[in-house]
C-alpha positions in Angstrom: 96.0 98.3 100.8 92.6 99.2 98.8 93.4 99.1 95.2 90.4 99.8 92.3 89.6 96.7 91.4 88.3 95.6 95.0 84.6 96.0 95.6 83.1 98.4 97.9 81.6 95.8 100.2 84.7 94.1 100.8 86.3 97.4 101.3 84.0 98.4 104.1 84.1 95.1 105.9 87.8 95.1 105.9 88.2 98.9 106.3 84.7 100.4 108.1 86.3 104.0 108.9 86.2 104.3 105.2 82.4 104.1 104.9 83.4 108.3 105.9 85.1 109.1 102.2 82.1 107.1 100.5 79.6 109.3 102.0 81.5 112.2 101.4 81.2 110.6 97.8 77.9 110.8 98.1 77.2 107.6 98.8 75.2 107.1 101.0 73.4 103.7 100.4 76.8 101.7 101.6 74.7 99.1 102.4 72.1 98.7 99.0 73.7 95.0 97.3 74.3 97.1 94.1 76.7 99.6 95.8 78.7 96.5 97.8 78.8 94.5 94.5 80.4 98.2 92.4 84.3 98.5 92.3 85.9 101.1 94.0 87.1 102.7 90.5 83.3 102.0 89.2 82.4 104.0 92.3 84.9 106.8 92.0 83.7 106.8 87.9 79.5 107.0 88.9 80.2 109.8 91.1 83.0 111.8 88.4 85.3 110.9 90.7 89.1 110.2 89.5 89.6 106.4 90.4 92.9 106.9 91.2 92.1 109.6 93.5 89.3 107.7 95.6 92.0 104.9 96.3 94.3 106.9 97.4 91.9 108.9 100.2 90.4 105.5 101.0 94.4 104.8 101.7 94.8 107.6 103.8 92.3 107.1 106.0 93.2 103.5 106.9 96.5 104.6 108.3 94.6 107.2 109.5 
């Protein structure tokens, strides 16, 4: 389970399919050491995102 307090990097090592709802994000430097270092809610927050929201699509599509 991804939860907001995880960083992206670790997300997309243990999850890659979810690199797809980051780019849809709009972000699309996954691999740039200052996006794998951000939290997911940090993410969600740089991009008006809702945090909440973010986790639960990155959710989704791991029991996709």
């Amino acid at each position: 389970m991804i939860t907001k307090e995880m960083r992206i990097g670790q997300v997309l090592r243990e999850y890659p399919q979810t690199a797809e709802v980051f780019m849809g994000l709009g972000m699309h430097c996954l691999g740039c050491p200052s996006a794998t270092m951000e939290s997911v809610e940090g993410a969600a927050l740089t991009h008006g995102k809702d945090p909440d929201e973010l986790v639960a699509e990155l959710n989704k599509k791991i029991k996709e």
